[in-house]
Every structure is written in C-alpha cells, then in structure tokens.
N, C-alpha and C positions, 0 to 999 in steps of 0.2 A: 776483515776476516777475524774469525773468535778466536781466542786463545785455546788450546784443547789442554784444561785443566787433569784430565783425565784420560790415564794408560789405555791405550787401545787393546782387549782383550778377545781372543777369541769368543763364539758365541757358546761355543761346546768345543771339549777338548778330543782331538784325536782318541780313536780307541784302538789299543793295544793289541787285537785281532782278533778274531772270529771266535775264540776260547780265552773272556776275558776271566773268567773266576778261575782257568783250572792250572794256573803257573805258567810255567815256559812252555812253547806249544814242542813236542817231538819233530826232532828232524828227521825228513825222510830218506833213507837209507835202502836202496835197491841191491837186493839179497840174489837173487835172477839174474843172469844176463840175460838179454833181451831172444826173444822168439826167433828173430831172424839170423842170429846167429849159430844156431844149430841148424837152419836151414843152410846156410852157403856150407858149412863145414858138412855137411850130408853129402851136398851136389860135390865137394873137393872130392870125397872119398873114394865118392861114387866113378866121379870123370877118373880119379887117378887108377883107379880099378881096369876100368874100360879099357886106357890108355896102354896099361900095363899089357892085358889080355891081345890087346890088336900087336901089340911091340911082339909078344910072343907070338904070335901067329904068321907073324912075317919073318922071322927067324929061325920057323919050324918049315915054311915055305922058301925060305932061300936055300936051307941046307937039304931038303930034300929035291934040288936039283943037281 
C-alpha cells in the first residue's frame, strides 16, 4: 500500500449560499401572523355572539312564563 505523501483535499470548497457576493444573507423575520388565525378568532366571536343571543332568548322565554 502507497504512503499518501499528500493532504486529502477537497475537490471544490463548500459555497457559502445561494447569495455568495452580497454578505450575510437577511433573516427572515414574519411581520403577519399567519391567515388562519384571524380565521378561528372570526369563527370565536362569531359562535360567542350566537351563544350569547340563544342564552338570551332562553332567559326572555323562561321569565315570560
């Protein structure tokens, strides 16, 4: 077996990532919460709305007996 006078080097070195010339790339940072959460808090408002109106209606129906 040969002696391996010589460092094993890579053949090309890693690249630093998809925007090597322009510095450090920006971290993404989400400003938004996300869509579906003003969707549940719509449907909360909504059902506690509902909720509220039937509670009253049963209240306005017990005492008018």
């Amino acid at each position: 077996m040969p002696d391996q006078t010589i460092p094993a080097v890579p053949a090309d070195p890693p690249s630093p990532g998809p925007l090597s010339g322009a510095g450090s790339p920006r971290k993404y940072v989400e400003n938004k919460p996300p869509r579906g959460l003003y969707v549940r808090v719509f449907i909360y408002v909504i059902a506690t709305h509902v909720l509220l109106a039937m509670m009253s209606l049963v209240v306005i129906a017990a005492n008018s007996r």
